[in-house]
ROVOLO-236580 format. One record per atom (N, C-alpha, C, O, CB): residue in one letter; x, y, z. Coordinates in steps of 0.1 Angstrom, whole numbers, plus 5000, padded with zeros to 4 digits. Glycine has a CB too. Layout:
BEGIN
AXYZ
...
//
This chain:
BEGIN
X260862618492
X261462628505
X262762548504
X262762448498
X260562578516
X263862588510
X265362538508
X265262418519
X264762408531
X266762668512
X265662348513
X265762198524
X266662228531
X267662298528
X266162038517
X266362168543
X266962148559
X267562058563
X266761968563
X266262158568
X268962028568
X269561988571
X269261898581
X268761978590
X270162068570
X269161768586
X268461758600
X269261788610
X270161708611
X267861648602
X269161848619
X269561868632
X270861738634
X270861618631
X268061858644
X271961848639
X273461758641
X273861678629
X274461568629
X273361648653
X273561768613
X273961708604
X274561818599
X274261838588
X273161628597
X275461918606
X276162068605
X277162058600
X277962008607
X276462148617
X277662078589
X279162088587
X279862198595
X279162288600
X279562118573
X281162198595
X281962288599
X281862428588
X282062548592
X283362198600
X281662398575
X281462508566
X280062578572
X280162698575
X281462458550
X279062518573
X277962578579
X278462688590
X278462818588
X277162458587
X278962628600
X279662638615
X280062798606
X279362898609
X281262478622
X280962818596
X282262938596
X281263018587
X281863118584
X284062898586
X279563018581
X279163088576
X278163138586
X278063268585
X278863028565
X277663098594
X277063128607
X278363288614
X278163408615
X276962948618
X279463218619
X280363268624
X280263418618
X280063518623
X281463198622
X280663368599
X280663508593
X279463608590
X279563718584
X281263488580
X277963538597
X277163628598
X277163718605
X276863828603
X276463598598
X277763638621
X277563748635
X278563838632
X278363958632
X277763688652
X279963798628
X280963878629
X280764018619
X280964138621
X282163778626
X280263948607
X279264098597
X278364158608
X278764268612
X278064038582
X277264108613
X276964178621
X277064288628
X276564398627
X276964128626
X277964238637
X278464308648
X279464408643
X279364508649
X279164198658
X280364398631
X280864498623
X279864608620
X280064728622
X281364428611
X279264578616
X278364698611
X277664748624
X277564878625
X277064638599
X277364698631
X277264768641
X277964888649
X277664998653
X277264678646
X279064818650
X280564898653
X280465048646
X280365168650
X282064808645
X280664978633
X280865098625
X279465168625
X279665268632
X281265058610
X278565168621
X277265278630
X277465368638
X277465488637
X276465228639
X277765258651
X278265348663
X279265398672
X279265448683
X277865308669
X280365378662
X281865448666
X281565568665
X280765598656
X283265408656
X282065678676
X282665738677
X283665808684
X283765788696
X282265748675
X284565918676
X286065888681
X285865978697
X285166078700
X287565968668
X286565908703
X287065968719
X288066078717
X289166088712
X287865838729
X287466118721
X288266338729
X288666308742
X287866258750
X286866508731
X289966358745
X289866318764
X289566508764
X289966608757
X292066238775
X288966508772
X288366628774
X288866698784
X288266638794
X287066628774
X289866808790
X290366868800
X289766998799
X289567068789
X291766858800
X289267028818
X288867098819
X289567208821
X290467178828
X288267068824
X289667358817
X290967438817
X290067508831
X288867508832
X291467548799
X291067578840
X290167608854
X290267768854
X290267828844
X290867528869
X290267818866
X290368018866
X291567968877
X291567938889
X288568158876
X292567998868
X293668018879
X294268118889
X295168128897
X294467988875
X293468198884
X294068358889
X292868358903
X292968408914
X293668538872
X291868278898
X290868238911
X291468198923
X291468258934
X289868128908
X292068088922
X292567978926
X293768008935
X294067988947
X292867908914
X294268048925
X295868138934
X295368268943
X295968288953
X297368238920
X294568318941
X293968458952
X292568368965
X292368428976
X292868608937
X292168298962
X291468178973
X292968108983
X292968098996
X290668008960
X293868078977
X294868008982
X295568088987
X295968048999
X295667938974
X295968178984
X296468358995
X296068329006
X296668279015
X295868528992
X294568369005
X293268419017
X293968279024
X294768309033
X290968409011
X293768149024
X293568049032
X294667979037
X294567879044
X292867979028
X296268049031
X297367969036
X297968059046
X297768179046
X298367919024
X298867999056
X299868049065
X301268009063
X302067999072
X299568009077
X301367999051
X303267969046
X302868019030
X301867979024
X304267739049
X304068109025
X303868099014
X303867999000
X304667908999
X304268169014
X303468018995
X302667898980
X303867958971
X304268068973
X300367948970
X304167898965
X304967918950
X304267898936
X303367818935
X306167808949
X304567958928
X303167998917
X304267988906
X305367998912
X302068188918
X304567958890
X305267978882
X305168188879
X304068258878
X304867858870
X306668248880
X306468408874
X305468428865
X304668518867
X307668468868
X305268328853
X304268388840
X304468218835
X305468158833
X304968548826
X302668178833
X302868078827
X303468048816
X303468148809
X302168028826
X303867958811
X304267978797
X303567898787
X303067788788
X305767948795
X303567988775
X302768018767
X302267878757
X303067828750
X303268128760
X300867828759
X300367728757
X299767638769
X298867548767
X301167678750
X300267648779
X300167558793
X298867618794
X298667738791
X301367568808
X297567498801
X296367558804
X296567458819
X296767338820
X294967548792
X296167578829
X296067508843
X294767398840
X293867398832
X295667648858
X295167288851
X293767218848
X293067188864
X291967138867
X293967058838
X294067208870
X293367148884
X294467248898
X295667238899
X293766908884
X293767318905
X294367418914
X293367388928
X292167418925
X294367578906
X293667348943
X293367358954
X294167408961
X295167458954
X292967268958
X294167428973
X294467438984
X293367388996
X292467449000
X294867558984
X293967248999
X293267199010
X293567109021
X294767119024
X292467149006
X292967039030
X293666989043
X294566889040
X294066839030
X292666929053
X295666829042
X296566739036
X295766589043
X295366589054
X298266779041
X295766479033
X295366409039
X296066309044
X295666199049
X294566399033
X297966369040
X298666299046
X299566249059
X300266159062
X298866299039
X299066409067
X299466469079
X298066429086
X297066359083
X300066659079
X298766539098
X297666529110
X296466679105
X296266749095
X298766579130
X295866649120
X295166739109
X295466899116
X295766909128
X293266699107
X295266999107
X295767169106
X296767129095
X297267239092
X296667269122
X297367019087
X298267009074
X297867099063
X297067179067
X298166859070
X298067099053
X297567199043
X298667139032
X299767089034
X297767389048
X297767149017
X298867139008
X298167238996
X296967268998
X299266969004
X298867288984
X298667368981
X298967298964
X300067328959
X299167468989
X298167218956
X298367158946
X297567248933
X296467298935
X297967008949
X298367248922
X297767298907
X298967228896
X300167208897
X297867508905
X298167208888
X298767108877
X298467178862
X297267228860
X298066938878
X299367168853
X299067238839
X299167138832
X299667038838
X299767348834
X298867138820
X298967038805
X299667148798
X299567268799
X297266988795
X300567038790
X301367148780
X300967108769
X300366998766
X303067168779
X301367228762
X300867198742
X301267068738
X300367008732
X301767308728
X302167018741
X302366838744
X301266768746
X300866678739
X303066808757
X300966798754
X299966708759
X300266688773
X299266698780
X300066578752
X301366658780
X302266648789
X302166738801
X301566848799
X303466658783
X302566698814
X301466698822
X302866778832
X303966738831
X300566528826
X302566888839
X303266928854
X302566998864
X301467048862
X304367018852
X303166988875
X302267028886
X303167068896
X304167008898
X301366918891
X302667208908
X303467138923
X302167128930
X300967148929
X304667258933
X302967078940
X302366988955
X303167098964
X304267118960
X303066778959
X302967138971
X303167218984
X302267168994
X301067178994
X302967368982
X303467089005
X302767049021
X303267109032
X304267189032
X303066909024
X302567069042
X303167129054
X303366969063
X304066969073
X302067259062
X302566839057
X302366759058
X304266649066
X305466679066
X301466749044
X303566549069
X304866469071
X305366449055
X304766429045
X304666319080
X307066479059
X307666489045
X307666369034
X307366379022
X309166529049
X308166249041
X308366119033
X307266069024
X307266029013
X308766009041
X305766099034
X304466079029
X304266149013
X303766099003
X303466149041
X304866279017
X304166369008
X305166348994
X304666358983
X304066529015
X306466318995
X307566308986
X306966218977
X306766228965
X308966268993
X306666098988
X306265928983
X305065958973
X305265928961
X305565798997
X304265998975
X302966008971
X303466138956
X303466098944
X301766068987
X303566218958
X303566358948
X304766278939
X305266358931
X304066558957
X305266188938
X306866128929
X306466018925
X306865978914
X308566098939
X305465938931
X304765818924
X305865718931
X305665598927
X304565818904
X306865728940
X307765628950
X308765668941
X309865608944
X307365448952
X308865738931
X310265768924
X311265778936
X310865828947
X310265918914
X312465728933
X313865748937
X314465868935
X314565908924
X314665658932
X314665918943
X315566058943
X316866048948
X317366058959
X314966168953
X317466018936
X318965938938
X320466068936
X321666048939
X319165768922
X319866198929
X320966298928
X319766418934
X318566398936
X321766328910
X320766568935
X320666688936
X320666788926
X321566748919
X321366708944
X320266898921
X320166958916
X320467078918
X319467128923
X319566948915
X321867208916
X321567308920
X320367428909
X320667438897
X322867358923
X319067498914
X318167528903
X318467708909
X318367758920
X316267448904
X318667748896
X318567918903
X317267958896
X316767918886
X320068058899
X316868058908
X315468128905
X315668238894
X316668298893
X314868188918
X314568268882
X315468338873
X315168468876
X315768558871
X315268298857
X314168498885
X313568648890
X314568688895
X315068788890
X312368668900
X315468608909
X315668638923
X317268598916
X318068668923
X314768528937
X317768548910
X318968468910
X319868398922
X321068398922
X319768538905
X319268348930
X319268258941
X319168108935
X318468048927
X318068298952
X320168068943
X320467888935
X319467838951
X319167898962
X323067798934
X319367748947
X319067658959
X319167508953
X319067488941
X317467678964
X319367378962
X319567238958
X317867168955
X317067208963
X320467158969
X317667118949
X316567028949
X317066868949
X318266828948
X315767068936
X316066798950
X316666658951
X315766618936
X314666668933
X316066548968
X316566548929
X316266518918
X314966378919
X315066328931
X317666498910
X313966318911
X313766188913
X313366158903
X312766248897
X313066148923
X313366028896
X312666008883
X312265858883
X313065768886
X313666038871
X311165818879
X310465648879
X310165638863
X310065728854
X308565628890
X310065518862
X309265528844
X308365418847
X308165348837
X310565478825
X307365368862
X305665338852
X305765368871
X306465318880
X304865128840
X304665458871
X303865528859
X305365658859
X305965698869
X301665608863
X305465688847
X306565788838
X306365938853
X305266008855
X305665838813
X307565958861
X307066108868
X308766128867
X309666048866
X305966118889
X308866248869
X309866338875
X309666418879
X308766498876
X310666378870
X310966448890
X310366578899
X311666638904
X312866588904
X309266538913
X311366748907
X312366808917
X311666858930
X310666938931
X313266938909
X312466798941
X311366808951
X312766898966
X313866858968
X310466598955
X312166998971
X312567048981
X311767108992
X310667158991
X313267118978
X313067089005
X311967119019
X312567199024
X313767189028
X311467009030
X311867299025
X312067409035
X311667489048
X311267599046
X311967479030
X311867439059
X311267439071
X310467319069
X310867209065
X310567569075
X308767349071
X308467269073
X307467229061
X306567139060
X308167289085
X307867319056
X306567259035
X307767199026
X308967239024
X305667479020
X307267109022
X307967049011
X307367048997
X306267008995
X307966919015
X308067088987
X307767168973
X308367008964
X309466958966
X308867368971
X307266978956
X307466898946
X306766918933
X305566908929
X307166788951
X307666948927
X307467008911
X307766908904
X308866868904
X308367128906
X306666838895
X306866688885
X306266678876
X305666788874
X306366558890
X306066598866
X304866588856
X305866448851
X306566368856
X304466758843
X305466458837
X305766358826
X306466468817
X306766418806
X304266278818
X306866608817
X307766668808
X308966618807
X309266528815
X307866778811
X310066648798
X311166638796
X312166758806
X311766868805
X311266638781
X313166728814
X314066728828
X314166898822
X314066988831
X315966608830
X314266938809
X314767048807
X313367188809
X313367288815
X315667028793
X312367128799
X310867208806
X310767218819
X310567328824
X309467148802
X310967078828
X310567058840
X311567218854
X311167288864
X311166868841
X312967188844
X314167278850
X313567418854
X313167478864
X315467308839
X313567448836
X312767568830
X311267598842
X311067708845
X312267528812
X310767528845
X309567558852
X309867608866
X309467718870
X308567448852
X310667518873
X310867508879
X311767668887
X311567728897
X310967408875
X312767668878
X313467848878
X312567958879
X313068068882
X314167898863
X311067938876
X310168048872
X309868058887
X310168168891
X308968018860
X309267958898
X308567978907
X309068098921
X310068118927
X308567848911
X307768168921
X308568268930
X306968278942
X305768278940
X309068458919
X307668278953
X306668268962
X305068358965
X304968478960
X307468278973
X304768338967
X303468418969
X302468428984
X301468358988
X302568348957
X303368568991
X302868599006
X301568559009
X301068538998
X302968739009
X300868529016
X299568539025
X299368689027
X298368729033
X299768469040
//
């Protein structure tokens, strides 16, 4: 049997061989039980989503003409705004691009500043934009806005009484591009 040290007669080398047991330890442990993280997005039925949102809106929704190719919708409602009174309505769907990278609109009927504030992340909307539609060739202005934490841009416009905010984390020129595509979609 290996002789024993008596109690509080520890070196510090003791002390760093102890240390380097748990820390082996707990290494091997790790390594056992690592495994790698997937962020997992759910891709949704958008063609659902947009024909539910017809049936239940009273101003028309703006939809992109044809998604473009690689974008998978991930998240599409139409529901009570929870930033107005209530009969508000907003009409939200968001895609992921082959990027990774993220866009969406927000369509409210909601009070405007609420909805700007909120769908822009408090981004500053400090220029204008003229964006022509590429179906319709109709320009219209948007108000530009851009924050970097958390990273959003948008182009956001109000028309009567819905305010349209088109944003993500894309780059200004996809965002443009998306943005040109949208063409309204009657009730």
């Amino acid at each position: 049997m290996a002789s024993r040290k008596p109690r509080g007669r520890e070196t510090a080398w003791d002390m760093i061989l102890s240390m380097a047991a748990v820390i082996g330890t707990v290494g091997v442990i790790m390594l056992l039980a690592w495994r790698p993280q997937q962020e997992i997005v759910q891709a949704i039925d958008y063609p659902a989503a947009v024909e539910t949102a017809k049936l239940s809106q009273i101003w028309p929704i703006s939809v992109p003409d044809k998604i473009p190719q690689g974008y998978r919708a991930t998240s599409a409602r139409f529901e009570p705004e929870s930033y107005g009174e209530v009969g508000d309505v907003r009409w939200l769907v968001g895609f992921q691009t082959p990027a990774g990278e993220y866009i969406s609109i927000w369509q409210s009927d909601g009070p405007k500043r609420k909805v700007i504030a909120t769908a822009t992340n408090d981004a500053p909307c400090e220029s204008t934009e003229l964006i022509t539609n590429a179906k319709t060739a109709i320009a219209t202005t948007w108000q530009k806005c851009e924050t970097d934490k958390p990273l959003t841009r948008a182009y956001v416009q109000t028309n009567g009484e819905v305010t349209t905010v088109v944003g993500g984390t894309v780059q200004w020129p996809e965002l443009l591009k998306f943005t040109e595509s949208l063409e309204p979609v009657s009730p």
